[in-house]
N, C-alpha and C positions, 0 to 999 in steps of 0.2 A: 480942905480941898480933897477931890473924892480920887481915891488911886487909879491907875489907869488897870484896864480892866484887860484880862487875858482873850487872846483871840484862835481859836481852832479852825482847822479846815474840815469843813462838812461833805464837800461835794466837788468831783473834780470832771474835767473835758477836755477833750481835747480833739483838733482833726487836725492831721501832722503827715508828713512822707512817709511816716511807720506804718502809719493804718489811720483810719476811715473816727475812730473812738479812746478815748485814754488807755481803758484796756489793752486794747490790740497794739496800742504803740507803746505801750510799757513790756509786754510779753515780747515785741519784737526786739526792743535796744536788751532787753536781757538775752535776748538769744545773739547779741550780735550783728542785727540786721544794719545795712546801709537802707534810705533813702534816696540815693541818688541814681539818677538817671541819666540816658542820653533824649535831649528834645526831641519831641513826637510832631515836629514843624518843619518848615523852610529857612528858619533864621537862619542859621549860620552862613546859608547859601548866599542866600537873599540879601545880609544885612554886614557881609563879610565878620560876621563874631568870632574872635579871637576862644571862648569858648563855646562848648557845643552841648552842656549836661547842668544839670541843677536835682537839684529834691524838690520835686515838684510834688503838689498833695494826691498821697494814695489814693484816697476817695474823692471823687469831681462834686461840687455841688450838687450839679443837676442829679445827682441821685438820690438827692437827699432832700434837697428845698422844694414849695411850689413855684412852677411861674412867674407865679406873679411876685413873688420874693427876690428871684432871680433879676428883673426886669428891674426893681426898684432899689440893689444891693451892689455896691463896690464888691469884687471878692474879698473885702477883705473885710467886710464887713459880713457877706455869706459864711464865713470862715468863722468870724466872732459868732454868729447865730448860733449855727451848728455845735459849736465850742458849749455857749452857756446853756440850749436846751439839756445835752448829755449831762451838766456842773449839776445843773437845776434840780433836775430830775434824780440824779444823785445821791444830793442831799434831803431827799425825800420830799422835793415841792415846798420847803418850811412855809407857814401860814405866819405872815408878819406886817403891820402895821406898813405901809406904801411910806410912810412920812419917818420908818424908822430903817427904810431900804434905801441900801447905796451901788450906786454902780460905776466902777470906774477902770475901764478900758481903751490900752492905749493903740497908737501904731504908728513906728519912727516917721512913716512915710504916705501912709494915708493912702487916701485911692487914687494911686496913678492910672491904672488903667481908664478908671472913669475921664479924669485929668486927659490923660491923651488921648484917647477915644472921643473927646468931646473937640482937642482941637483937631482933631480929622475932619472932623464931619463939618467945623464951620469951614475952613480952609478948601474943604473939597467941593463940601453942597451947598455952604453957604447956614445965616442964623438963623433961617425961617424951620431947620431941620433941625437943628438943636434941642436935645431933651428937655422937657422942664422939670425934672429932677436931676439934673447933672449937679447942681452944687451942692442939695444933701446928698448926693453919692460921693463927692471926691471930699467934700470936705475932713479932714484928721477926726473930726469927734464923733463921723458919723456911724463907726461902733458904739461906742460907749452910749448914742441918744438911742439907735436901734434897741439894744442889750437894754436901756435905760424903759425904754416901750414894751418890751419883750414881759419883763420883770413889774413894774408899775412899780420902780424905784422912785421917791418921791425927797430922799435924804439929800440928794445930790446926785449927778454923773458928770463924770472928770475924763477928761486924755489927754494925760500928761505925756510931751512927747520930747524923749532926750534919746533918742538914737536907738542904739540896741539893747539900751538900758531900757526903753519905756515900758516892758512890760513886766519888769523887774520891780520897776518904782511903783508903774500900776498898782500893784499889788501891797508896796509898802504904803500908799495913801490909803488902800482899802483897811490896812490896820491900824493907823493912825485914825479911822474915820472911828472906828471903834473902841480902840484904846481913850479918844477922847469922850463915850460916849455919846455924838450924833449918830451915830447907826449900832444897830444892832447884828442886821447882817448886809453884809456887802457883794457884790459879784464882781470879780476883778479878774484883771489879764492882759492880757497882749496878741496882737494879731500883725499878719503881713501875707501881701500877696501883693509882690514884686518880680512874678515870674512875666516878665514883659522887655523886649529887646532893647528899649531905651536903656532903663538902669543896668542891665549884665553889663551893656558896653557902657555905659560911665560906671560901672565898680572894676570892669577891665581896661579901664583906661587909666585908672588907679593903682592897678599893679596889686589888687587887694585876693582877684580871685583866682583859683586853684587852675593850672591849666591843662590838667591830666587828662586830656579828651580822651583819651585811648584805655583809660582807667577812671570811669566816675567814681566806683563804690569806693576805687581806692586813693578817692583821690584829698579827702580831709581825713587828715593824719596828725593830729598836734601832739605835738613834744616830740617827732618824728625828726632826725637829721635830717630827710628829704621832703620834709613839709613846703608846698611854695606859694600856700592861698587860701583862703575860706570857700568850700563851695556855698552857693546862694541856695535858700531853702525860702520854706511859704507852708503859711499853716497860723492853727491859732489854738492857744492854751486859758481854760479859765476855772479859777475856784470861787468856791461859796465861802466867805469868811463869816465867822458867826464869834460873836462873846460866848465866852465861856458858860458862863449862865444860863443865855438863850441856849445854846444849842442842849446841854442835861433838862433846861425845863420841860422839854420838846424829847427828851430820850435820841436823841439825834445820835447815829454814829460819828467816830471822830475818828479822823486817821489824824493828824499831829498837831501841835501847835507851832503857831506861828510868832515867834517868841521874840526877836529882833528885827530892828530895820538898820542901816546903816547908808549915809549917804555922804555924798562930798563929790568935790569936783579937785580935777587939776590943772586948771587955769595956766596950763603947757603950749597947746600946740590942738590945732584943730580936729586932726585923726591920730597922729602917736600919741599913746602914754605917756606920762610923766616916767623915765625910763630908771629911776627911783622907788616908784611907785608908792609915793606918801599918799597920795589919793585913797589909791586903792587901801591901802594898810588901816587907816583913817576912816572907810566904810566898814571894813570886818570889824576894827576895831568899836565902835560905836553901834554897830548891829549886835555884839558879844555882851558888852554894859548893857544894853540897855536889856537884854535878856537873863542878865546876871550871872554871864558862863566864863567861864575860864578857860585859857590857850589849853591847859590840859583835860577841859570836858570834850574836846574836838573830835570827833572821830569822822566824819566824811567833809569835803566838799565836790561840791558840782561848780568844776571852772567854767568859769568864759569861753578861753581856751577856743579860740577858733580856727585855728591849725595856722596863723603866719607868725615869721622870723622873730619879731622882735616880741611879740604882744602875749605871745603864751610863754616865756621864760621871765617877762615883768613878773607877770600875774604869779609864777611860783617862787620867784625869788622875795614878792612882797609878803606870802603865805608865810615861807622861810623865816623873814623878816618878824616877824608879827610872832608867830609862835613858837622861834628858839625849837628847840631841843623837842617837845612835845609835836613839833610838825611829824615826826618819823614811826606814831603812832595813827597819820591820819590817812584813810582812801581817797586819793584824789580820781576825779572821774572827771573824764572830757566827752560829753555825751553827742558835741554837734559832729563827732567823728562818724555817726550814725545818720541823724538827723540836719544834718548842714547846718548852716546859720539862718535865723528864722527872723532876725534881724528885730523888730517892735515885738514880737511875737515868742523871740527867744528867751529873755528874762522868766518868762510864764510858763513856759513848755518846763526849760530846767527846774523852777519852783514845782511842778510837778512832779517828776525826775526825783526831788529832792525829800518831798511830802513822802513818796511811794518807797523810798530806800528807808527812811527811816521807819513808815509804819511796819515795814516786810522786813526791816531789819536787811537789805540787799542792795551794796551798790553796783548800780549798775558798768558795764566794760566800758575801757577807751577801746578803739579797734583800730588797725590798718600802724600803729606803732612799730615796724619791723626794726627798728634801731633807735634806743631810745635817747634823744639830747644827753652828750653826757654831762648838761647844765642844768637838766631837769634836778630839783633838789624836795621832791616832794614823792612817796610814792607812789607808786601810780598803778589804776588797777584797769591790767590788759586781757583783751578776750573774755574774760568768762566774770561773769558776776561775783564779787565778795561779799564774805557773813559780814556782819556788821555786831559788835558788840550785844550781849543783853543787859538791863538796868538801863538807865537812865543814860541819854546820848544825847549829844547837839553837832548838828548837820549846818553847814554854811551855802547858800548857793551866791554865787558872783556873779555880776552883770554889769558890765562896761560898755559905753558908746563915745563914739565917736565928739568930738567937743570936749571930753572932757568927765565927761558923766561917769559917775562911781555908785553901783548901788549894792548893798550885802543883804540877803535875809538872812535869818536864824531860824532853822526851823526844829523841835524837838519834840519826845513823843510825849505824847497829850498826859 
């Protein structure tokens, strides 16, 4: 039986509330920056919204795509584009057999906008006016076939979609796709663009989102005593995974390997945690084996951590949990305190996040922490970016959804 084979990250992208490119939104959460905003609309008026601000994306499509792209793309799917040209290009355009490329990108939520934009038009004008590309735009996979067209991926494209995990998991199937040998390289990620007045008010009718109108930047704060919500973010993250192999035959630069996957579910309760967090402990745990690291190789993770009550004190009491005594040498970083929750799109942003701390050696800040939980049981690093060890390190990113979903990668330097 042939060993499963090593996976690196070659090429990364990104278009997020930071900025417009990976770059720019890597420089930004290192300085600090929030993404959030107050709406440049009429909802709140208009639609009586309990909130009135989101992370909505720094750069608008239209600046970037043609027309006719525009015309024929869910945003959230414009978003996935934009993401894997920047990954692509990256990675230096790699030259590789179509039949040994893989693409798989998700999104919790898929194209709503398309979705309701479509029942406007039949409800108002009637189905003589109805797009006839309205069900490849709203359908969930219609990133991942786009990215799959874009690429001339021939191995497979997948969108897998478990909540705010899916582009978390995205990403572990893109190494799985590898590790078992069907692909050689993969283009994986996660995408959302749910800034649209239906879901704000059913995520605020949920009691899930942040209500600091009168403070957006300040308004995701986790592990914050005065934390009351996740704000809603939109944006999309995507890497080029390559075997080990491929990418030195090819002289390919490599920012890190992507060394663990970790999955599980908690068969709980529909949106809280299992408030134990075997789930969660049961993904690090099995994304660390499988990478062959130890509680004490640990030195970062990039939480979940979406700034509400009960679900960023799980997630560090299962960290706690899980690595005893060695947790009090790890950085913990809560990155959506910058970037919101990005929801399908989140898992991938932080796997980013995650890649870029480890090759630079820099984790990145939590922000807006003015008093920190005193149940918080992990350290945590506030305001200003931390060194990260030299030699050999392993980096965790966490990604949890709603359902249930548990997913960990391992990421470490190549």
């Amino acid at each position: 039986m042939t060993a499963p084979r090593d996976v690196v990250v070659t090429g990364i992208g990104a278009t997020t509330p930071l900025g417009g490119d990976a770059p720019s939104t890597w420089t930004a959460a290192l300085a600090g920056e929030s993404g959030a905003r107050p709406f440049e609309n009429d909802w709140a008026e208009k639609y009586e919204l309990p909130v009135t601000f989101g992370a909505t994306i720094k750069v608008k499509p239209e600046e970037v795509l043609a027309r006719p792209e525009l015309k024929r793309m869910d945003p959230s799917t414009q978003y996935a584009i934009i993401a894997t040209r920047e990954a692509w290009a990256d990675a230096g355009s790699p030259e590789v057999d179509g039949e040994r490329l893989g693409a798989v990108v998700s999104s919790g939520i898929g194209g709503i906008w398309t979705t309701l934009d479509g029942w406007d038009t039949l409800r108002e004008r009637g189905a003589r006016r109805m797009l006839p590309m309205t069900v490849p735009m709203l359908m969930p996979n219609s990133p991942a076939a786009y990215v799959e067209l874009e690429i001339g991926a021939q191995a497979g494209a997948h969108a897998l979609v478990s909540a705010c995990a899916s582009g978390a998991e995205a990403i572990g199937y893109g190494i799985e796709m590898i590790r078992s040998g069907r692909a050689d390289v993969v283009v994986a990620g996660g995408t959302e663009a749910t800034m649209h007045p239906m879901p704000i008010a059913a995520f605020a009718a949920s009691r899930t989102l942040s209500l600091r109108n009168d403070d957006p930047q300040g308004a995701s704060r986790p592990y914050d005593v005065d934390r009351d919500g996740f704000v809603i973010g939109e944006g999309a993250a995507i890497v080029v995974l390559e075997s080990a192999e491929h990418a030195a035959a090819r002289g390919a630069r490599v920012y890190a390997k992507l060394a663990g996957v970790g999955l599980s579910s908690d068969a709980y309760h529909i949106t809280s945690p299992d408030p134990e967090g075997k789930g969660q402990r049961a993904a690090m745990r099995r994304a660390l084996e499988m990478a062959g690291a130890a509680p004490s190789d640990v030195v970062h993770i990039n939480a979940h951590a979406t700034s509400t009550k009960v679900g960023d004190l799980t997630e560090t009491n299962s960290i706690r949990t899980l690595l005893g005594g060695e947790t009090d040498h790890v950085l913990l970083s809560a990155t959506k305190s910058m970037t919101g929750h990005l929801l399908g799109g989140a898992g991938a942003l932080e796997t980013v996040f995650t890649v870029k701390a480890v090759h630079e050696r820099l984790a990145p800040p939590t922000i807006n922490v003015a008093t920190p939980d005193p149940e918080l049981k992990v350290p945590l690093v506030r305001d200003v970016p931390a060194a990260l060890p030299a030699g050999d390190v392993v980096a965790i990113n966490n990604s949890f959804g709603f359902g249930g979903h548990n997913v960990a990668l391992v990421v470490t330097n190549a």
